[in-house]
C-alpha positions in Angstrom: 95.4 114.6 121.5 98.0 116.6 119.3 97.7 117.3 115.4 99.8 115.2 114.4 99.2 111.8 116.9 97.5 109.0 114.6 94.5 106.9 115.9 95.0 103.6 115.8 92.0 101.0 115.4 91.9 97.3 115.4 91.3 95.6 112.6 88.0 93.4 112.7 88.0 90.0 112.0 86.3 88.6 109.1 86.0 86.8 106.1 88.7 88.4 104.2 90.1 87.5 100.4 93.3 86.5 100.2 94.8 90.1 98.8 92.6 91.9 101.5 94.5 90.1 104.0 98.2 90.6 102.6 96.6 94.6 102.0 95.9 94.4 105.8 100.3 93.7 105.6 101.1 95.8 103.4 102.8 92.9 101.4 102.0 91.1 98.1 99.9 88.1 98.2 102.6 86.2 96.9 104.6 87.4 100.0 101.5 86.5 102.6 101.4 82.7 101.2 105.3 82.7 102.4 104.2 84.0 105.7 101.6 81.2 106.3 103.4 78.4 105.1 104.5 77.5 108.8 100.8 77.4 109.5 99.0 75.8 106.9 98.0 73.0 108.9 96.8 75.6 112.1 94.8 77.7 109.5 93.4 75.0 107.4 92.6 74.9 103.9 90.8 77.8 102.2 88.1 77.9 100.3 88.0 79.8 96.8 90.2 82.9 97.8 88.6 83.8 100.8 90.0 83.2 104.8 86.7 82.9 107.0 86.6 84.4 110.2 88.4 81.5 112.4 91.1 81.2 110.1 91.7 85.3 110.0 91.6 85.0 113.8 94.5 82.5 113.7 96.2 84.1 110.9 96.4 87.7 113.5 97.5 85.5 116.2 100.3 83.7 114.1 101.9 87.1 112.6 100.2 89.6 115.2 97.7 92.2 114.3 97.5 94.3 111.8 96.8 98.2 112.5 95.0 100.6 110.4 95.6 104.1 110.6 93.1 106.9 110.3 
């Protein structure tokens, strides 16, 4: 591996608050809700401000999966 190659890891899924996920984006919360809009009824409704694992899993299927970089 070279210096300056970056290693990618996949993100887990899990419960994840609403600004954790739109962090996972790099976008504003604001932004996420306008991302999801198409999918509401796919996602289903969330409780308090947290996505639970099945609905995280559809939400990375829907807009594809965020990568984290170490």
């Amino acid at each position: 591996m070279q210096k300056n190659e970056q290693v990618i890891q996949k993100t887990p899924v899990k419960t994840y608050s609403v600004k954790e996920v739109a962090g996972l984006y790099n976008i504003s919360s604001k932004t996420l809700k306008k991302w999801l809009t198409p999918f509401e009824k796919e996602i289903g409704e969330r409780r308090g401000y947290f996505y639970y694992p099945k609905q995280v899993k559809i939400i990375f299927e829907k807009l594809g999966l965020p990568e984290t970089h170490i």
